[in-house]
C-alpha positions in Angstrom: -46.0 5.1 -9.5 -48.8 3.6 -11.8 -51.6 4.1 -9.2 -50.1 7.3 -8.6 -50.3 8.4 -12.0 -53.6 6.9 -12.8 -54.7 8.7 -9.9 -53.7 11.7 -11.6 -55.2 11.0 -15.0 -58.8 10.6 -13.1 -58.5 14.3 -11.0 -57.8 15.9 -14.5 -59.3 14.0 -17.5 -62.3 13.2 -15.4 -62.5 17.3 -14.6 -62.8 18.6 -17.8 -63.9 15.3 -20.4 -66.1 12.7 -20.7 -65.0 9.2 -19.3 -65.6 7.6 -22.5 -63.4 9.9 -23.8 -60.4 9.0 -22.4 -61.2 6.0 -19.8 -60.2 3.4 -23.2 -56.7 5.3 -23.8 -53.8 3.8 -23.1 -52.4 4.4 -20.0 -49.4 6.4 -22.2 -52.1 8.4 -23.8 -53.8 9.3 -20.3 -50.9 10.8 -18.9 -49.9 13.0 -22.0 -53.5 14.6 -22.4 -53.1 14.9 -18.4 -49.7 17.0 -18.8 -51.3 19.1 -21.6 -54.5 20.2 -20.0 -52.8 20.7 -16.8 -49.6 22.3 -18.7 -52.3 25.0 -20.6 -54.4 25.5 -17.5 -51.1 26.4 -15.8 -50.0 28.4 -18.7 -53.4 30.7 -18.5 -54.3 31.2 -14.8 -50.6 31.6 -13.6 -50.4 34.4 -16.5 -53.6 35.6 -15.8 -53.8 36.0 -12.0 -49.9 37.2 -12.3 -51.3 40.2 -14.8 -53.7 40.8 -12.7 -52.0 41.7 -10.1 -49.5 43.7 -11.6 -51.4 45.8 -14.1 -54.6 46.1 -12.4 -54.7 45.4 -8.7 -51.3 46.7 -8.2 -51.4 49.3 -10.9 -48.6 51.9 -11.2 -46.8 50.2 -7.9 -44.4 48.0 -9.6 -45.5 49.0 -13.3 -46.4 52.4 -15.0 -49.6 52.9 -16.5 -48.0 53.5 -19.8 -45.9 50.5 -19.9 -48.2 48.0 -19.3 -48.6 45.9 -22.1 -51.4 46.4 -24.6 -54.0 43.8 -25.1 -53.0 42.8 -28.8 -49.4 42.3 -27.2 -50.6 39.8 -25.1 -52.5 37.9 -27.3 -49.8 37.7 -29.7 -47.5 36.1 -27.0 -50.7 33.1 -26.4 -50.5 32.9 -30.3 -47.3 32.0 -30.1 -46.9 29.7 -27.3 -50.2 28.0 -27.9 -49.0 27.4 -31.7 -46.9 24.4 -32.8 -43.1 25.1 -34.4 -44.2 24.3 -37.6 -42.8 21.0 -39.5 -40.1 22.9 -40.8 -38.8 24.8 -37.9 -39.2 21.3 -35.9 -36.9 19.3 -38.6 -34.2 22.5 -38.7 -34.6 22.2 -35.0 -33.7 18.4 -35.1 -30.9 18.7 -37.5 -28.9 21.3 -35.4 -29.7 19.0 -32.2 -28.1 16.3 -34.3 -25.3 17.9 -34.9 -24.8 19.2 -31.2 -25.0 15.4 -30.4 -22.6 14.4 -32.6 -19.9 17.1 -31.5 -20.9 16.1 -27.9 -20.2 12.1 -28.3 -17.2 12.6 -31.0 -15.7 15.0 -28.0 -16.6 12.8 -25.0 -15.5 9.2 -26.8 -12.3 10.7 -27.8 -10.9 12.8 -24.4 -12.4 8.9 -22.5 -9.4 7.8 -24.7 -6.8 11.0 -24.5 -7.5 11.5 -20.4 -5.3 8.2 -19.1 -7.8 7.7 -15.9 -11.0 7.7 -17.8 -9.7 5.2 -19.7 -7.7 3.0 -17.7 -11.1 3.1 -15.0 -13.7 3.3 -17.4 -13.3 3.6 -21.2 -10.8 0.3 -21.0 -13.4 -2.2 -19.9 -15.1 -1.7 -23.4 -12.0 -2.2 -25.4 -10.4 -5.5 -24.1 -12.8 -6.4 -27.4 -10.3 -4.7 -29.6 -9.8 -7.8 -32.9 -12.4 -8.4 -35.1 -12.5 -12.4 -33.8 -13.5 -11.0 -30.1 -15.7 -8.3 -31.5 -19.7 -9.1 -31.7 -22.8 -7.0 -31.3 -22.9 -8.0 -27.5 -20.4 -5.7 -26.9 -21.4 -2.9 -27.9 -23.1 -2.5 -24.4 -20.1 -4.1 -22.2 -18.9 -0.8 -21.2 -18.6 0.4 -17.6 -21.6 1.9 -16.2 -20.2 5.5 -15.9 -18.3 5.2 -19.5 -22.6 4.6 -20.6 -23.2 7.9 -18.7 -21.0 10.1 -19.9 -21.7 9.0 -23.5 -25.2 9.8 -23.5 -25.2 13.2 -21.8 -24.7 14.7 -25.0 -28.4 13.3 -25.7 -29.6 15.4 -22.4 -27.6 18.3 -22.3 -28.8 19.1 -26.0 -31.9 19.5 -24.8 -30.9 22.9 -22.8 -30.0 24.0 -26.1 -31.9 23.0 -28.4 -35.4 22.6 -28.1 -36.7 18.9 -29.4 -40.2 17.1 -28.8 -39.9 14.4 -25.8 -40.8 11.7 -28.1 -38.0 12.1 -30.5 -35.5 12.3 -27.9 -36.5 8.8 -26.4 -36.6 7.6 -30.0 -32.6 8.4 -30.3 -31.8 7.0 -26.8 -34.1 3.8 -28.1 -32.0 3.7 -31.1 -28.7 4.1 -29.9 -29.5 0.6 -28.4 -30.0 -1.0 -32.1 -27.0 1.3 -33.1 -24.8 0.2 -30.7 -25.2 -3.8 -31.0 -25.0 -2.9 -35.7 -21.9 -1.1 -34.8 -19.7 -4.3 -33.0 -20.9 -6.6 -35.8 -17.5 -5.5 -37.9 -19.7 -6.0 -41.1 -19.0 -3.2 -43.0 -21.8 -1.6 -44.7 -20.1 0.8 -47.2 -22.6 3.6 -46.8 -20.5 6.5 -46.8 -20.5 8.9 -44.5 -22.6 6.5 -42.0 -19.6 5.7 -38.9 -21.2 2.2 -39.5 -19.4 -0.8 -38.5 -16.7 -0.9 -40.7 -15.3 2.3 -38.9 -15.9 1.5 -36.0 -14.1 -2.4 -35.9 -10.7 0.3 -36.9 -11.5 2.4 -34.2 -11.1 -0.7 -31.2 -8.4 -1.8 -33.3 -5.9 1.2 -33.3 -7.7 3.4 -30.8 -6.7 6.7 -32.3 -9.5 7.0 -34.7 -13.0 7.0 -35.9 -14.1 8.4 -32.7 -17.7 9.7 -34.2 -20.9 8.2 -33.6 -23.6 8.1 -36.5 -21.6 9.9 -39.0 -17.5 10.3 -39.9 -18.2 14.3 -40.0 -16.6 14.8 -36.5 -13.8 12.8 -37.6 -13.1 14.0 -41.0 -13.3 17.9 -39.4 -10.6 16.8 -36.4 -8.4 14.4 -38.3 -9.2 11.4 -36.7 -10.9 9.8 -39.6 -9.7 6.4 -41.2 -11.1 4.4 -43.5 -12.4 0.9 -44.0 -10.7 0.8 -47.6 -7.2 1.9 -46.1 -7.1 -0.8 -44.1 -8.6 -3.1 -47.1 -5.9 -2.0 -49.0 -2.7 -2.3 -46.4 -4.3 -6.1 -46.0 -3.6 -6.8 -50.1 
């Protein structure tokens, strides 16, 4: 796959730039400016040749004369794709794909717990740690391989809907590693509205709530929510 990919790098970057350019990039680097210039050669010749062919070559045989598309048309359309979102469209964009995520994982974690075989063949494995003496941060990745699955598709299937840069989408799945392991530590953090640890330690304890993942929106909207300080205060 590396050579393969290196290979790659040299056809394009060595096509159109200088090797000094791009030869002391990180391999990472390499392969991202490939995809780019290859992505916007792509974009240009296959629209090109395609309007071409249909507006001149082939003109009036699948298109009218007076419905082909004007010039300034055309170039708007190449404004737009070859511009970015914008910061602010790209943060509203994140936000709603955060949200979309939530819904997903609240939705998935808690029907792994309502449908009896997903969670007597899958969802089960993870909760034989279900007291705070048998709960620690190793857990929060002793799950069944499938039960990891299903969890994250949320992250993907998000990404048909909404549309969010690569980059931050490995970021999430990165720190849904770190989140997992902070969430098993039954330390409870007292940020409200963060499904941090102390939520969590309740949910493997009665199973019926705190299904959310970051937040306790999902929870508080479906009723499943419990809190930390109810428990706190049943203890006294």
């Amino acid at each position: 796959f590396i050579e393969d990919s290196e290979l790659y790098n040299r056809i394009v970057l060595g096509a159109f730039l200088p090797h000094s350019a791009w030869a002391s990039l990180p391999r990472f680097f390499q392969t991202w400016l490939r995809n780019y210039i290859g992505g916007v050669l792509l974009y240009f010749i296959s629209g090109f040749l395609w309007c071409f062919y249909i507006y001149y070559w082939k003109r009036n045989v699948y298109v009218p004369k007076d419905s082909v598309p004007s010039r300034r048309a055309m170039l708007l359309q190449i404004s737009v794709a070859m511009n970015n979102v914008g910061w602010l469209s790209y943060v509203v964009y994140l936000a709603i794909y955060m949200i979309i995520v939530e819904f997903g994982i609240y939705w998935m974690h808690r029907e792994l717990h309502d449908i009896k075989p997903l969670y007597k063949y899958l969802h089960a494995t993870h909760h034989i740690y279900n007291k705070q003496n048998t709960l620690s941060p190793f857990a929060g990745l002793a799950f069944h391989p499938l039960d990891g699955i299903l969890q994250a598709l949320p992250h993907s299937l998000s990404l048909f809907i909404i549309p969010v840069h690569f980059t931050a989408h490995l970021a999430l799945i990165f720190i849904e590693g770190i989140w997992t392991a902070n969430i098993h530590d039954c330390i409870h953090g007292k940020v409200w509205s963060i499904m941090g640890a102390g939520y969590h330690t309740i949910h493997h304890t009665t199973y019926r709530h705190n299904y959310g993942h970051y937040t306790i929106w999902m929870d508080w909207m479906f009723g499943t929510l419990r809190e930390p300080e109810e428990d706190e205060g049943k203890a006294m």
